[in-house]
C-alpha positions as CSV (number, residue, x, y, z in Angstrom):
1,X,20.7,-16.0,14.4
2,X,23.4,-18.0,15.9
3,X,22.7,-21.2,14.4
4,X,21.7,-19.6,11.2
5,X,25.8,-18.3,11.1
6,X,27.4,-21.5,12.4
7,X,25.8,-23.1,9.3
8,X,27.2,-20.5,7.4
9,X,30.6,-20.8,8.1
10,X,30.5,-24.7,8.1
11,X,30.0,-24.7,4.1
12,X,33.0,-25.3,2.5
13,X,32.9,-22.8,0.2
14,X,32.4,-19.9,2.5
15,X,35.5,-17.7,2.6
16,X,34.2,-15.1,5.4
17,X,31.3,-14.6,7.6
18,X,30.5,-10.7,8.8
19,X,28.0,-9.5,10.6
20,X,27.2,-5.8,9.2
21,X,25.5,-2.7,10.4
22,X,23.9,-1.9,14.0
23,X,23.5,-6.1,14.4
24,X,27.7,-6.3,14.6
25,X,27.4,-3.8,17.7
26,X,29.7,-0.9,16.9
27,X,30.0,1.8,18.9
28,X,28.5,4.3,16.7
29,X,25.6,2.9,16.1
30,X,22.2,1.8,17.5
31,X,21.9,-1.2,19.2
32,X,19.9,-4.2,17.2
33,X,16.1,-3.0,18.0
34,X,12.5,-3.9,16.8
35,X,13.2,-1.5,13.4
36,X,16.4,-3.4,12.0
37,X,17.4,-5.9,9.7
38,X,19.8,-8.6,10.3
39,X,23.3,-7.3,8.0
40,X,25.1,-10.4,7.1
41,X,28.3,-11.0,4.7
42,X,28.8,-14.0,3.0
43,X,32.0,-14.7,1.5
44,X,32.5,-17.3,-1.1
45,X,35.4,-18.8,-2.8
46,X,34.2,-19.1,-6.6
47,X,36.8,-20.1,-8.8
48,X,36.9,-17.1,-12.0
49,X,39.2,-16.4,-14.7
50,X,40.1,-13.0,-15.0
51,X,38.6,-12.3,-18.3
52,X,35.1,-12.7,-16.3
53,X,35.6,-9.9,-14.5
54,X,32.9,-7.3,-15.1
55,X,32.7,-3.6,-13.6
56,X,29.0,-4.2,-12.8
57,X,29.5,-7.5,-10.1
58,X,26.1,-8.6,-11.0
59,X,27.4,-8.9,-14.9
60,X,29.8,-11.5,-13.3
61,X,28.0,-13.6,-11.1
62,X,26.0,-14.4,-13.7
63,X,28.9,-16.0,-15.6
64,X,29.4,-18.3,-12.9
65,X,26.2,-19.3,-11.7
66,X,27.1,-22.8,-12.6
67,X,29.6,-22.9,-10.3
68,X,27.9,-21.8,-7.4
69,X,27.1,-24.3,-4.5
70,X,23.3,-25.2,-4.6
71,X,22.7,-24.2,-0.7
72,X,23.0,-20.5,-1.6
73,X,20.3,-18.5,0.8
74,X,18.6,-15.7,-1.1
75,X,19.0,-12.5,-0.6
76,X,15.9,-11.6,2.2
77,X,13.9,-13.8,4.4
78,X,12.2,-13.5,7.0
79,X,12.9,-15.4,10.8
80,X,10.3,-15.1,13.6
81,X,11.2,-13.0,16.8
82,X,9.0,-11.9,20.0
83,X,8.2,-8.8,18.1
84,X,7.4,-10.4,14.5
85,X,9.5,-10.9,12.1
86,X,13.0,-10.2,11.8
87,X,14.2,-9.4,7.9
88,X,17.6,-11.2,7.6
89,X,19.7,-9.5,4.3
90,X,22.3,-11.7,3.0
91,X,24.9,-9.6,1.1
92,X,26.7,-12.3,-1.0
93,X,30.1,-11.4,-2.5
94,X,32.9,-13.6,-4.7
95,X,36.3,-13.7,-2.9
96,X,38.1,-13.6,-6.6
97,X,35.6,-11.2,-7.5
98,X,36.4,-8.8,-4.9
99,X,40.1,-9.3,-4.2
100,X,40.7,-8.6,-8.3
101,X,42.8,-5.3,-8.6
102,X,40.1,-3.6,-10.6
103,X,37.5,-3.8,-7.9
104,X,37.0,-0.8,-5.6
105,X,35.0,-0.3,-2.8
106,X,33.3,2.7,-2.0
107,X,32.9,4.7,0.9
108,X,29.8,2.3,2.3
109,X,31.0,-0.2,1.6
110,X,34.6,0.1,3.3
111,X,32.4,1.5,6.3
112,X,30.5,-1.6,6.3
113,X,33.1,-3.9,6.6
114,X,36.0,-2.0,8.1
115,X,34.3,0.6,9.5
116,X,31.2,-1.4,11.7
117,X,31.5,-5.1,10.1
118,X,32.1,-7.8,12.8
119,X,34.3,-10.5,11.1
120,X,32.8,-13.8,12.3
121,X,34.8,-16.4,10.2
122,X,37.9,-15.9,7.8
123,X,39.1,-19.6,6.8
124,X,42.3,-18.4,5.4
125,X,42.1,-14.7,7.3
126,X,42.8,-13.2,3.5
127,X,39.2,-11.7,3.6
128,X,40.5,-9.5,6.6
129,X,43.8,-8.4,5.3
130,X,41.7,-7.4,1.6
131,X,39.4,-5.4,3.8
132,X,42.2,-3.8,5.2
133,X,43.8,-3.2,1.9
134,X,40.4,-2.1,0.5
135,X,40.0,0.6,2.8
136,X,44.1,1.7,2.6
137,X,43.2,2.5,-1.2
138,X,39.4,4.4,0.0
139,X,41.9,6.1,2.1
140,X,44.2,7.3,-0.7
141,X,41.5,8.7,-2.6
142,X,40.1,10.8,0.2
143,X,41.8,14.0,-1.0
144,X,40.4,13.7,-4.7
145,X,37.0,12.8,-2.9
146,X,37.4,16.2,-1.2
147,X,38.3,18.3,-3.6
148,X,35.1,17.4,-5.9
149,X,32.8,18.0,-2.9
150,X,34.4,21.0,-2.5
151,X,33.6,21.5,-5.7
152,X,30.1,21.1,-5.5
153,X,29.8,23.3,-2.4
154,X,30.9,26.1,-4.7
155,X,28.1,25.3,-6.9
156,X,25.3,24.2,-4.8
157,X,25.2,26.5,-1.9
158,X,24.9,29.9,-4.2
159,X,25.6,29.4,-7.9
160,X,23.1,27.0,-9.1
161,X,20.1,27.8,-6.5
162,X,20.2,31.4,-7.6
163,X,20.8,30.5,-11.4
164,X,17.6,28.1,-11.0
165,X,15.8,30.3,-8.7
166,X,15.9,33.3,-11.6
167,X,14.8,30.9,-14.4
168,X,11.7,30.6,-12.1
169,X,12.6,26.8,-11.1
170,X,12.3,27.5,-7.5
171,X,11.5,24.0,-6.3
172,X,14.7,22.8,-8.1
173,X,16.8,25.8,-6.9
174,X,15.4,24.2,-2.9
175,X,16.1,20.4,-4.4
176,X,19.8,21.5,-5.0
177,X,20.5,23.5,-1.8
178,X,19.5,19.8,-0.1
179,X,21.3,18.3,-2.3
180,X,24.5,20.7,-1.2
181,X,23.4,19.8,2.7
182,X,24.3,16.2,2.0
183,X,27.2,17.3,0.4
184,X,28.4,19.2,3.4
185,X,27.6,16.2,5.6
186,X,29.7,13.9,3.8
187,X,33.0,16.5,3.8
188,X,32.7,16.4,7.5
189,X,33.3,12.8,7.4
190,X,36.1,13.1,4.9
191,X,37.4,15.9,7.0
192,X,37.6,13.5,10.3
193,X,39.3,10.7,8.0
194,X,36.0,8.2,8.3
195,X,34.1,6.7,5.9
196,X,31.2,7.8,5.1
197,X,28.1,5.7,6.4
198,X,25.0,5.0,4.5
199,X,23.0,7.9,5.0
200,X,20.5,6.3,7.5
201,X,22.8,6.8,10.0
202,X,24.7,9.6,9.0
203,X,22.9,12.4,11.8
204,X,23.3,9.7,14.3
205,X,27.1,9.5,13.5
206,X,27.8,13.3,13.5
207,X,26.1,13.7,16.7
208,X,27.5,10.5,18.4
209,X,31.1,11.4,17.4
210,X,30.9,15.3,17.7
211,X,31.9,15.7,14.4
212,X,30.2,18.8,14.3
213,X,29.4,21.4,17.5
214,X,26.0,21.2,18.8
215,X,25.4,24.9,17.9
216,X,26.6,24.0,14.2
217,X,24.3,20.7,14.1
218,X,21.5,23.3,15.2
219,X,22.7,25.4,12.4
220,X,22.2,22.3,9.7
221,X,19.3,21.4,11.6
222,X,18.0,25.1,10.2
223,X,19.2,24.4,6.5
224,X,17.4,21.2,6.5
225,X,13.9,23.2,7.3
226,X,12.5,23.9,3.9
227,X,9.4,26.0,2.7
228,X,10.0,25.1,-1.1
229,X,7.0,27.5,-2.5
230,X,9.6,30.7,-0.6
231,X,12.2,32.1,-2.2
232,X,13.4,33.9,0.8
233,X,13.3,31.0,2.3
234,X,15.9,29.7,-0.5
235,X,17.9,32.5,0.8
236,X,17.7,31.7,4.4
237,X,18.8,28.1,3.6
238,X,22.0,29.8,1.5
239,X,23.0,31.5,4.2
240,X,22.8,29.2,6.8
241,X,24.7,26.6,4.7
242,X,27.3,29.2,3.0
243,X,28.2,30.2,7.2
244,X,28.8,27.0,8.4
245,X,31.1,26.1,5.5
246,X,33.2,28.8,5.7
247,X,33.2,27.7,9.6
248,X,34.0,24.1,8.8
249,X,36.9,25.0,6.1
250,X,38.5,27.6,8.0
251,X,39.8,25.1,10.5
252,X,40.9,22.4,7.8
253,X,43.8,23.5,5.8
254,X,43.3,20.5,3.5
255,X,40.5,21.9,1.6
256,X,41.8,23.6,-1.1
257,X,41.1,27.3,-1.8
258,X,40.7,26.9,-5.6
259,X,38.6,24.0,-5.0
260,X,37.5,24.4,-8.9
261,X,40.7,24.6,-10.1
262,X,41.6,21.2,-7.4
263,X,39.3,19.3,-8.7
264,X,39.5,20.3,-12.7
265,X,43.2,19.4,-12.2
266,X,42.6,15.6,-11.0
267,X,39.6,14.7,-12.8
268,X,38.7,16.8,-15.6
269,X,42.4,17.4,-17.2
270,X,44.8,14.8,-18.4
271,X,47.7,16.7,-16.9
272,X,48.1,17.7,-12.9
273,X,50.3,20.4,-13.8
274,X,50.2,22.6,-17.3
275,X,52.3,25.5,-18.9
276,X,49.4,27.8,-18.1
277,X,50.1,27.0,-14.3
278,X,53.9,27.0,-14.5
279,X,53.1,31.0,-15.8
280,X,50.0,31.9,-13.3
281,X,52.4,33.3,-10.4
282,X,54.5,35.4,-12.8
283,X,51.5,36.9,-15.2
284,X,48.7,36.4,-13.1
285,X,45.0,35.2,-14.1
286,X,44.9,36.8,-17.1
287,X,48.0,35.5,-18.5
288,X,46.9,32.1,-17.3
289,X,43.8,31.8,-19.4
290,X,45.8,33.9,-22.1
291,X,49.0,30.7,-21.9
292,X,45.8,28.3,-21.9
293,X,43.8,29.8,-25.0
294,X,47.2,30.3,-27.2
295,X,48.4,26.5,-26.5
296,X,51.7,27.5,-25.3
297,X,54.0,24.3,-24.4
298,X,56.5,25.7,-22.4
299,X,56.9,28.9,-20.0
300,X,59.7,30.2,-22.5
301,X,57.4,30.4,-25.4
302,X,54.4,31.8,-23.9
303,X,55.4,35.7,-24.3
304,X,56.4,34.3,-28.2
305,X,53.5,32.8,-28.7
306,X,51.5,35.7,-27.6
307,X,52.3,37.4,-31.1
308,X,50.5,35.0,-33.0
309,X,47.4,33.8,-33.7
310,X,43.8,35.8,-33.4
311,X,43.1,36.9,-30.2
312,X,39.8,38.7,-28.7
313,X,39.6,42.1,-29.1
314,X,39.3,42.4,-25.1
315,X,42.6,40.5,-24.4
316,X,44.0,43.3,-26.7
317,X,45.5,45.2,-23.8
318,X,46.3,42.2,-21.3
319,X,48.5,40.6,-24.5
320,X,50.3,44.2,-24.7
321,X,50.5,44.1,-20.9
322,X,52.4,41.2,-20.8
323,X,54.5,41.9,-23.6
324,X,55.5,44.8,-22.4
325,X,56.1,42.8,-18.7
């Protein structure tokens, strides 16, 4: 592939050359074999104005396809090796495109390119300084990302299964415990400050880096087995999953314990902090959902503004309650 890269970087448009996955030679992952593709970056510098930029990339290429160099490779070909044919994947990105202040990268694609990415060529080294910028603001986000997976654990270990389970939609109440599996997988990546790798290579990772114990892989290894016809089975799976989260949050103070209330409070909600939250300590949960169902909009006016306004009969006696408090 040598050759194939030199040519590459000799265009004059080419910003940056990478090689990606298992063919850059990280030390997490697999060395090049007969089952891989051939990962390769190619940066261009495409001259854009900013009123181009589109959140779907492919929505902006296709603006500037007229200014795109004629030699551009497409996407997958095929090169001949001793053992066949070796697929070659050319992942084509715009330097203007990418470096714009409205593009983020996600998890895989930070691991990609910071994470296992071998930077071949940077003709102005600005390509390795927005990766590195890039992955700062994945970086930031981490503790958001967190919070909704901890979230969903809450959900899709026991809530949903059962729910699903009792309508009689066992094969969806299985399809959601997976689902809560490769939830859990990708928290224990978040929780050892890495990206999280495309799922291919995920197992690998966790095994490679010891991310998790070998008696708690054996225990996901057990939640991964799946009769989907069993409903005990469905509650073997719960279990197994619900233990080794409480196992893997018990040693990470950074999950939070209201992970509901977390993530309702940085992606649901407007506003981090509300009156109802300001009052929670003093009057409790009760009070809380009372402050949030009477509007109040300020901790001085919420025992006012429990007077007024139609209230359910049950909150009859909390309203007195905190009245009288």
């Amino acid at each position: 592939m040598q050759p194939f890269l030199t040519r590459l970087a000799a265009k004059p448009e080419t910003e940056a050359v990478v090689v990606l996955s298992n063919a850059a030679g990280a030390d997490d992952r697999l060395s090049l074999d007969e089952h891989s593709d051939f990962d390769v970056g190619l940066v261009l510098s495409v001259p854009m104005k900013s009123v181009e930029w589109r959140p779907e990339p492919s929505q902006t290429y296709r603006l500037v396809r007229d200014r795109l160099p004629a030699w551009l490779p497409n996407f997958s070909f095929n090169v001949p090796v001793p053992w066949g044919a070796l697929e070659v994947n050319v992942h084509q990105l715009i330097y203007e495109y990418e470096a714009d202040e409205r593009t983020t990268w996600d998890d895989a694609k930070c691991e990609a390119y910071a994470g296992t990415g071998r930077l071949l060529f940077d003709r102005t080294t600005r390509f390795e300084a927005l990766i590195r910028q890039k992955a700062g603001d994945r970086d930031a986000a981490r503790a958001t990302r967190l919070a909704w997976i901890a979230n969903r654990l809450e959900w899709d270990i026991d809530i949903l299964p059962h729910r699903q389970a009792d309508r009689g939609e066992l094969l969806a109440a299985h399809y959601i415990v997976t689902r809560a599996l490769d939830e859990l997988v990708e928290a224990c990546f978040l929780l050892s400050g890495r990206f999280v790798p495309n799922q291919k290579w995920r197992f690998f990772v966790l095994r490679q880096q010891s991310l998790l114990s070998p008696s708690e892989m054996a225990q996901l290894e057990r939640a991964l087995r799946c009769d989907p016809s069993s409903r005990s089975d469905l509650e073997r799976r719960i279990v197994e999953l619900a233990d080794l989260w409480t196992s893997i949050r018990r040693s990470a103070p950074e999950v939070p314990q209201d992970a509901y209330r977390a993530f309702a409070a940085t992606q649901l909600q407007l506003a981090a902090v509300t009156v109802p939250d300001a009052v929670h300590e003093s009057l409790g949960e009760r009070g809380y959902d009372l402050a949030n169902y009477l509007l109040a909009d300020s901790p001085e006016s919420v025992a006012a503004a429990l007077t007024e306004g139609d209230l359910p009969e049950e909150w009859t006696d909390d309203t007195m309650g905190v009245r009288a408090g």
